[in-house]
C-alpha positions, 0 to 999 in steps of 0.5 A, a space after each residue: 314251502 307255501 305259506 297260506 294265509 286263512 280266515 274261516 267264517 261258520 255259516 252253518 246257520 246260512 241255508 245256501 251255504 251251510 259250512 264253513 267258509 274259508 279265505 286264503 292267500 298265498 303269503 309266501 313272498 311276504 314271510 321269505 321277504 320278511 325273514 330276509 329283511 330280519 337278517 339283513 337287520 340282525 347283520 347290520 346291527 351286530 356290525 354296528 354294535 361290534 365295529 371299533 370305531 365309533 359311530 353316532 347318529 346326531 339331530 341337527 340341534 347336535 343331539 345324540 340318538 344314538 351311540 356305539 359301544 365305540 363312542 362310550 370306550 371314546 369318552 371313556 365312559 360307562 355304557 350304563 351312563 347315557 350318551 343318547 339325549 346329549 350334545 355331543 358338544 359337552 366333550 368340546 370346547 366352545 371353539 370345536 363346537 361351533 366348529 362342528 356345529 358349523 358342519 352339522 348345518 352344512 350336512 343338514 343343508 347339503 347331505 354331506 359328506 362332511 371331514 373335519 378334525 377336533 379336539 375333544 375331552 374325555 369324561 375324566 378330562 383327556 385330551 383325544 383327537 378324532 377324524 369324523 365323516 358325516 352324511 345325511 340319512 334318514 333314522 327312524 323317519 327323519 334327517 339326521 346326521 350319521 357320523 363315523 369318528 376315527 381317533 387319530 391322537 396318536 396320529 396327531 402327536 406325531 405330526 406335532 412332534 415332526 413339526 417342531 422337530 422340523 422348526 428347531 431344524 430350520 432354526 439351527 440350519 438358519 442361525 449357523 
């Protein structure tokens, strides 16, 4: 196919022409390219709104612009509630959130990525721990900070356990 682009002008009333003028271009490459662009778009959405993991898209003031249905099952919040317009340190104690703020800066400074763990809480006050990786991208014209958040609480209280399993070890193997 060809996709034609045309504008008709009447110059009837025109002695030296008199009919109709018709301009044209060929858009073909525009509509394939848009077409594709639109796909590729609907994939990646759908990929982002279906993936488990959490993933975020932060200001660097710590603004959340945008959340996954991951993120609200995360906090165990309602999608109808709103992340978007937040800070992402109301589920954070002041430690972890300077903590993380510390490493927004960073990000913003050098693009990333950036690995850390936190401790964060719940809307109904549980305790989880995630891994995040952030980096720099541009969203909707300007720097932010695309965070993808594995929870590792389950993995965290295992390596809890060891710990003290190994330290009462050592204090037995010491003491006898």
């Amino acid at each position: 196919y060809i996709y034609l682009e045309s504008v008709g002008i009447n110059m009837f009333s025109n002695k030296y022409v008199n009919g109709v003028v018709v301009f044209g271009r060929d858009v073909t490459e525009r509509i394939v390219s848009d077409a594709a662009l639109y796909e590729s778009e609907k994939r990646f959405g759908d990929l982002v709104i279906n993936i488990q993991d959490p993933i975020l898209i932060l200001s660097f003031e710590g603004k959340i612009l945008f959340a996954n249905p991951a993120c609200y099952k995360l906090v165990q919040m309602d999608e109808s509630a709103e992340l978007i317009g937040q800070s992402f340190s109301k589920f954070m104690s002041i430690n972890e959130a300077f903590k993380a703020f510390t490493a927004l800066k960073e990000i913003e400074r050098n693009g990333g990525p950036v690995i850390e763990n936190y401790e964060i809480y719940s809307i109904i006050g549980e305790t989880r721990w995630i891994e995040i990786s952030q980096v720099r991208i541009v969203y909707e014209g300007r720097q932010v900070s695309l965070v993808t958040i594995k929870e590792i609480t389950e993995k965290k209280l295992a390596q809890d356990i060891l710990s003290n399993s190994e330290k009462r070890f050592k204090a037995v193997w010491e003491n006898t």
